[in-house]
ZATORVEX-128024 format. One line per 10 residues: their letters; for each residue x, y, z of N, C-alpha, C, CB. Coordinates in steps of 0.1 Angstrom, whole numbers, plus 5000, padded with zeros to 4 digits. Glycine has a CB too. Example, Ala and Ser with C-alpha at 12.3 -4.5 7.8 and 13.67 -1.06 7.14 Angstrom:
BEGIN
as	5132 4943 5078 5123 4955 5078 5132 4967 5078 5113 4955 5090 ~ 5128 4978 5071 5137 4989 5071 5129 5000 5079 5141 4994 5057
//
This chain:
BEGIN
xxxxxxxxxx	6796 5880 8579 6797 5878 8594 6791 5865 8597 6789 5890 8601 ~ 6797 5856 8603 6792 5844 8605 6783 5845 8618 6804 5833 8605 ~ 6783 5854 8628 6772 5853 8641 6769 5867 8638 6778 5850 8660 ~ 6753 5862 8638 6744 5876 8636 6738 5878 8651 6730 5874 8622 ~ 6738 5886 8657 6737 5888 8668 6719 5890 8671 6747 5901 8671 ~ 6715 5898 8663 6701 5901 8659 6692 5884 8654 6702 5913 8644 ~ 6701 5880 8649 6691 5865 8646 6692 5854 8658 6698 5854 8631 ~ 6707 5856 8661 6707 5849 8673 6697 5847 8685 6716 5853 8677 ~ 6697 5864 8691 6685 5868 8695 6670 5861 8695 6685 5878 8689 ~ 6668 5866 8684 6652 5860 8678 6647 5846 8684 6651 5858 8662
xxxxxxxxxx	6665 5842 8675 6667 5826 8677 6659 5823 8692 6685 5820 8679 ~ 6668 5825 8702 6667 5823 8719 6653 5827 8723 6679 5832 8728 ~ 6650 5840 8720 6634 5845 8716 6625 5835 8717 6632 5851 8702 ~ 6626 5828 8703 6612 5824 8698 6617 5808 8708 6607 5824 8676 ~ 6623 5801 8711 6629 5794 8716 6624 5789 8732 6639 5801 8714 ~ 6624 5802 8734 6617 5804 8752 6602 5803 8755 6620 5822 8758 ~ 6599 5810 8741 6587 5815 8739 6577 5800 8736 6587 5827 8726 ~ 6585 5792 8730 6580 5778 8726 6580 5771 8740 6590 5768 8713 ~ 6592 5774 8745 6594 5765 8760 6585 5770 8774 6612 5765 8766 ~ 6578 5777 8770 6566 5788 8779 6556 5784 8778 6564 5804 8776
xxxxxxxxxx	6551 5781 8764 6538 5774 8762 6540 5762 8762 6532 5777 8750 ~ 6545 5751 8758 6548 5738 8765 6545 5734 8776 6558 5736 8767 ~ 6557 5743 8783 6557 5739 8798 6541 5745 8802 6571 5748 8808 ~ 6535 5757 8799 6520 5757 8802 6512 5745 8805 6514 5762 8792 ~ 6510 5741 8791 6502 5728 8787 6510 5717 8793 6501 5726 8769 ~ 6520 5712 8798 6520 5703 8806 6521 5701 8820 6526 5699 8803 ~ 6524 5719 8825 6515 5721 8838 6498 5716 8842 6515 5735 8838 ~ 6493 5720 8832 6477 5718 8828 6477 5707 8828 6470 5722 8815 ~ 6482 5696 8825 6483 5680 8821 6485 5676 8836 6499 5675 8810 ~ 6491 5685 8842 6496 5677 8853 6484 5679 8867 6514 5682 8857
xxxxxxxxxx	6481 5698 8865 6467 5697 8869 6457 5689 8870 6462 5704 8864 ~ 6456 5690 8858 6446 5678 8850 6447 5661 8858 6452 5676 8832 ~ 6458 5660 8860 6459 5647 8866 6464 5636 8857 6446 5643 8870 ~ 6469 5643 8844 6478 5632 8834 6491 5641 8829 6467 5627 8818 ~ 6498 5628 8825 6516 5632 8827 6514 5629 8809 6531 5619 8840 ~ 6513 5643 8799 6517 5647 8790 6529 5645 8784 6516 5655 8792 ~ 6538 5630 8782 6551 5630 8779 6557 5637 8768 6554 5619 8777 ~ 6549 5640 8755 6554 5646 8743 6552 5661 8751 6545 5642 8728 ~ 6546 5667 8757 6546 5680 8760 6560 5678 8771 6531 5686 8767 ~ 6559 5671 8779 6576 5671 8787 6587 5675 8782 6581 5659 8792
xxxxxxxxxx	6588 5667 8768 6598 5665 8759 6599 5677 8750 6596 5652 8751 ~ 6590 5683 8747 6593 5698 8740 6598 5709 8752 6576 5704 8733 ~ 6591 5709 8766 6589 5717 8773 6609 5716 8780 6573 5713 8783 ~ 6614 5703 8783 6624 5700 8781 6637 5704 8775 6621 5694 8780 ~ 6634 5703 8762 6647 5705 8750 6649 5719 8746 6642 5698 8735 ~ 6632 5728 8750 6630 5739 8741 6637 5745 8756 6612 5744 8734 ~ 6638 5746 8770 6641 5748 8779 6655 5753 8782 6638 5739 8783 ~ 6659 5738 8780 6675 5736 8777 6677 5743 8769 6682 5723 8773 ~ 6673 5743 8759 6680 5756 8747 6682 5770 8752 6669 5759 8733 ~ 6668 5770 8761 6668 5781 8759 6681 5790 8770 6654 5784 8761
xxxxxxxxxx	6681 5778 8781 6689 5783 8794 6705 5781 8784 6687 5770 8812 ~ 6707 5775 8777 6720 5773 8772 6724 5781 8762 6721 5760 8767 ~ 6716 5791 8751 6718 5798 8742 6714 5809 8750 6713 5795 8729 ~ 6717 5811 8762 6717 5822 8773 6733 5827 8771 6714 5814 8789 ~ 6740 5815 8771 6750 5816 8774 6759 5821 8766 6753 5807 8779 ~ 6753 5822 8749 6757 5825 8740 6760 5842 8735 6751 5819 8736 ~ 6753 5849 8750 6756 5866 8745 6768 5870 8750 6745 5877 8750 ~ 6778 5877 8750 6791 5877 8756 6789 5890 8761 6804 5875 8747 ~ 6791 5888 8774 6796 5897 8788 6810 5893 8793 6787 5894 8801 ~ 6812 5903 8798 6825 5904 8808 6822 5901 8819 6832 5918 8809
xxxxxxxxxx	6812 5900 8825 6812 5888 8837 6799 5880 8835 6813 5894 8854 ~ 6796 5870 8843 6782 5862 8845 6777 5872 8851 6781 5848 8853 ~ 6763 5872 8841 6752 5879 8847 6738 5871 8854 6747 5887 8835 ~ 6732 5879 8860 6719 5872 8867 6712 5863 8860 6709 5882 8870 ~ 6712 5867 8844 6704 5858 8837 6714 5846 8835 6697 5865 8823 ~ 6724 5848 8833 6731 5835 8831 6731 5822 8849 6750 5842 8827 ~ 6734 5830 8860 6730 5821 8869 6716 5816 8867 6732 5826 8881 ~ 6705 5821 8863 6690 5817 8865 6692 5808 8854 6678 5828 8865 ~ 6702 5809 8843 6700 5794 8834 6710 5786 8832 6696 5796 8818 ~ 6714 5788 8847 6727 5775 8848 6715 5766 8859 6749 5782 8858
xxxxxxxxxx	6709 5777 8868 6699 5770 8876 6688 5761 8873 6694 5779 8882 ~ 6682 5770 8862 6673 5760 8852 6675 5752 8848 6670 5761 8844 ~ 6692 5749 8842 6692 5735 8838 6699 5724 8845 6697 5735 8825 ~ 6704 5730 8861 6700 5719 8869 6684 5714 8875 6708 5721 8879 ~ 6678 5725 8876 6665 5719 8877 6657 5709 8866 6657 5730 8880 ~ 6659 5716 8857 6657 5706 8843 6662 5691 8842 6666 5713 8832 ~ 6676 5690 8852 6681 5680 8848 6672 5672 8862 6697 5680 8846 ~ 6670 5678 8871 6662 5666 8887 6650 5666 8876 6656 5675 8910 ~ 6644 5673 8873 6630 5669 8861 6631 5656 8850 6629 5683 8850 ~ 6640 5656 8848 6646 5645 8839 6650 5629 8846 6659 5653 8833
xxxxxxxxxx	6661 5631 8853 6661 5618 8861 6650 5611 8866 6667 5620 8871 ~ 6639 5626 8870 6630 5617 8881 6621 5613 8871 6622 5626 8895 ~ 6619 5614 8859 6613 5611 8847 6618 5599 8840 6612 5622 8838 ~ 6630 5596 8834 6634 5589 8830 6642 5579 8834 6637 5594 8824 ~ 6651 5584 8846 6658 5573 8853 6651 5566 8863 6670 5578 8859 ~ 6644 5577 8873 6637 5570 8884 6618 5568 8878 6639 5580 8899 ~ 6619 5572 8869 6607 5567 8863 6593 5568 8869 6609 5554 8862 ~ 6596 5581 8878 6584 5587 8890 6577 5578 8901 6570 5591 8884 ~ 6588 5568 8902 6584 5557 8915 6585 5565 8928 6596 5544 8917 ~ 6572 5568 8938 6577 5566 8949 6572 5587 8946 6595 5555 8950
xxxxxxxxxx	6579 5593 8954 6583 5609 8958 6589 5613 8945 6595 5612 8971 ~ 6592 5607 8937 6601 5611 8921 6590 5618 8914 6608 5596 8910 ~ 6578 5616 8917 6566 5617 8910 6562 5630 8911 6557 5608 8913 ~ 6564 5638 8928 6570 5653 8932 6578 5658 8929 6572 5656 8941 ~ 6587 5653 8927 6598 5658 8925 6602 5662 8910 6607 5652 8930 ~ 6593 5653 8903 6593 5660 8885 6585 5666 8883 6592 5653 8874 ~ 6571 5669 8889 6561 5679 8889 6570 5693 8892 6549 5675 8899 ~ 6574 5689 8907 6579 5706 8911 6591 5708 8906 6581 5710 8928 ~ 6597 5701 8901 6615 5707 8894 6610 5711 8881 6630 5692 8891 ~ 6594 5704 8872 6590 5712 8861 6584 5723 8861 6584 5706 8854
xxxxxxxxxx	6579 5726 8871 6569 5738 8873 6580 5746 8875 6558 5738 8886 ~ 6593 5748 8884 6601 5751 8889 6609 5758 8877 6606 5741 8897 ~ 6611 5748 8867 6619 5758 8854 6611 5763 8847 6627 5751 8844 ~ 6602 5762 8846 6589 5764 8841 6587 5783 8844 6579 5752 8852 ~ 6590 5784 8861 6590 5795 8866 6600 5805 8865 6589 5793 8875 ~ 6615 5801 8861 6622 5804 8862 6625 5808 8848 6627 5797 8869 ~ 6617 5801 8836 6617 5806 8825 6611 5818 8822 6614 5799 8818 ~ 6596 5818 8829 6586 5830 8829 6594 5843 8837 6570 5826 8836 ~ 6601 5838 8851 6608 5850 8857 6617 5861 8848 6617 5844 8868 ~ 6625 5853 8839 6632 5857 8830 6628 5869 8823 6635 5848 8822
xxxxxxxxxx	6619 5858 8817 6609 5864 8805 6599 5880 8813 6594 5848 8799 ~ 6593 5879 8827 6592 5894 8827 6604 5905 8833 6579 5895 8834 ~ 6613 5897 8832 6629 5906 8834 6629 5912 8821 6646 5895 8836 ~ 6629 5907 8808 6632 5911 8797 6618 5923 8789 6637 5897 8790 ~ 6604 5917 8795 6596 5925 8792 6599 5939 8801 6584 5919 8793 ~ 6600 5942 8814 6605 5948 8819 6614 5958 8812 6608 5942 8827 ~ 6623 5950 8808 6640 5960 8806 6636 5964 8787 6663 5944 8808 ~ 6627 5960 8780 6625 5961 8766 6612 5972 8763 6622 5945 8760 ~ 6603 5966 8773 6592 5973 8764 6590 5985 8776 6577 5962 8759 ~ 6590 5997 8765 6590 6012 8770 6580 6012 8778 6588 6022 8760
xxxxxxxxxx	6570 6009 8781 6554 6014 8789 6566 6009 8805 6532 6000 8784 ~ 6570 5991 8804 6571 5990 8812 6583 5996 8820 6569 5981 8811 ~ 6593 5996 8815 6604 6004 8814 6603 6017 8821 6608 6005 8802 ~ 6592 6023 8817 6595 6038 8825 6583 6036 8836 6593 6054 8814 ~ 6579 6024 8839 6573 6020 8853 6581 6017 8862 6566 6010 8852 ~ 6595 6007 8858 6603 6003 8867 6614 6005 8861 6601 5990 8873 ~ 6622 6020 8855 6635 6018 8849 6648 6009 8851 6639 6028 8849 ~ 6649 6008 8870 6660 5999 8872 6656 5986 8880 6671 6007 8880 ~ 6642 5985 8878 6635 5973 8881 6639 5968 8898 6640 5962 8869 ~ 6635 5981 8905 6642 5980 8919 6628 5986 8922 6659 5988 8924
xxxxxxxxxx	6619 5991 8914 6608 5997 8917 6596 5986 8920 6605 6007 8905 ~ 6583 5995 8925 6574 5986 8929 6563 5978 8921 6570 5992 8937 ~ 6563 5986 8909 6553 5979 8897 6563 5964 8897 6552 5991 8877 ~ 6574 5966 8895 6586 5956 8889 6583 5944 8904 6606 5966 8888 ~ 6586 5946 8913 6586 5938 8925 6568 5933 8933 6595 5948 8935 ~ 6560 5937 8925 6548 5932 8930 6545 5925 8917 6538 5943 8935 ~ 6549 5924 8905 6550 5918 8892 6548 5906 8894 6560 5919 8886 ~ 6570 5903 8900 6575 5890 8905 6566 5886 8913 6587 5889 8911 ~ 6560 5890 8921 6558 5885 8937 6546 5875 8934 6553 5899 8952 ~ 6534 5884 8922 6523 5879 8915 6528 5866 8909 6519 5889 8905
xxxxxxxxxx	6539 5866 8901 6539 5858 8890 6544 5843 8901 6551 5865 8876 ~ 6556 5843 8909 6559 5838 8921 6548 5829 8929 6562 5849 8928 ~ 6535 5839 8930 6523 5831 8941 6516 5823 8926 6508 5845 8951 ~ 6516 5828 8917 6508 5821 8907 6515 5807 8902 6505 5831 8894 ~ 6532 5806 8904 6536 5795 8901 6538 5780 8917 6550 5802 8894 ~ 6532 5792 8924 6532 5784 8937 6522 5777 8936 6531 5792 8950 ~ 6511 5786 8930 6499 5777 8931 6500 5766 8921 6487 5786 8927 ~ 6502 5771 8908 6500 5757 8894 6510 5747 8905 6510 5760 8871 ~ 6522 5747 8908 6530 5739 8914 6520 5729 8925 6541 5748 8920 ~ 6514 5737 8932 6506 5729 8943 6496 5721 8935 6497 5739 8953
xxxxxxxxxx	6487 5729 8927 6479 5723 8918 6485 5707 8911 6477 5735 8908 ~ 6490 5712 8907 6502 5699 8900 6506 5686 8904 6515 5702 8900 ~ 6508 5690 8915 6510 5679 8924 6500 5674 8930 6517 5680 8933 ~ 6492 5676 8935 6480 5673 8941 6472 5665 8928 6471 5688 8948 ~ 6472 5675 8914 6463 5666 8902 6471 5653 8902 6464 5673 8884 ~ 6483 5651 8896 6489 5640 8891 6490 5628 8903 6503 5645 8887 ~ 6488 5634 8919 6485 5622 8930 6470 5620 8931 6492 5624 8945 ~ 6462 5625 8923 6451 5621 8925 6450 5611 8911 6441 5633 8929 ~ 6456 5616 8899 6451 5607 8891 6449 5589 8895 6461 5608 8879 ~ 6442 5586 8886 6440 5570 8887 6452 5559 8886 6430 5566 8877
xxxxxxxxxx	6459 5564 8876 6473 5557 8874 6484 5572 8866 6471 5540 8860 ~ 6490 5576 8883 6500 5586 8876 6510 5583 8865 6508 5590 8884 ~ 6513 5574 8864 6522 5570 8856 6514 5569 8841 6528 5558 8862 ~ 6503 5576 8841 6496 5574 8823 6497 5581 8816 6482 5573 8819 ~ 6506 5580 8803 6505 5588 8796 6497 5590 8785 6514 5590 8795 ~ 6491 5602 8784 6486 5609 8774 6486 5611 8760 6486 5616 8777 ~ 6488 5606 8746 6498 5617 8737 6487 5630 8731 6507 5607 8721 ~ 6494 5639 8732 6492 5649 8730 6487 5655 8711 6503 5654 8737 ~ 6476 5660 8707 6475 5660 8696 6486 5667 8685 6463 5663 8694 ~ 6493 5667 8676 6505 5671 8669 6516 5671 8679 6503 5686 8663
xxx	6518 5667 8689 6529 5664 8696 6534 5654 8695 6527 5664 8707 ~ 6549 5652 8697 6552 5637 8697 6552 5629 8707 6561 5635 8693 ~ 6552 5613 8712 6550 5607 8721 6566 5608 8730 6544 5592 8716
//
């Protein structure tokens, strides 16, 4: 069998799971008031992968998760321009903080969709995730990305020279 469905899986899994902690730590960076580029660049790629090997489970129509990682990786991509092309001159410098926090959020939203729908405790808290454990979850996870997002922005315009980057230890530049 040349597509193992089970590895595949894992694959996209551990994948997300890398692009969750990344994006953490260069939320924190940005808190912090420094722009982490080797964390961008993992938090980035591992991202994209992850919204793209979304696309790799086959349904008979687009599902919710597939719009939230077509969405991601347009947000991914204003994260990117305003990083690489516009080079955070000017409002670009918001606008790559909150388009990273933004996929950032949209990765974790996922991710407690799937803890939700996988793991039994939660599952028979919110079976069709229309329940209220399930919807005060989001709403939590939602205000908490509102906040790092505010946070974020506010660190990185207070730094001394936003535009500095950091390299990160075992990261690459």
């Amino acid at each position: 069998m040349l597509f193992d469905l089970s590895m595949f899986t894992l694959l996209h899994v551990v994948i997300s799971l890398l692009g969750i902690v990344a994006g953490l730590v260069m939320a924190g960076g940005f808190m912090a008031g420094v722009k982490l580029d080797g964390w961008f660049t993992v938090f980035l790629v591992t991202t994209a992968l992850t919204s793209a090997t979304g696309f790799g489970f086959s349904n008979a129509s687009v599902t919710p998760a597939q719009v939230v990682g077509g969405l991601s990786l347009v947000v991914l991509a204003v994260a990117a321009a305003a990083r690489y092309w516009k080079e955070l001159s000017g409002i670009w410098r918001s606008v790559f903080v909150v388009a990273s926090v933004a996929a950032l959020y949209l990765n974790v939203f996922v991710l407690v969709v799937q803890l939700f729908a996988k793991t039994p405790a939660l599952k028979e808290l919110a079976p069709t995730q229309s329940e209220p454990p399930f919807a005060i979850t989001q709403i939590l996870v939602l205000a908490l990305f509102a906040w790092i997002g505010r946070a974020a922005v506010s660190g990185l315009r207070r730094a001394p020279d936003a535009r500095s980057t950091r390299r990160s230890p075992g990261v690459p530049a």
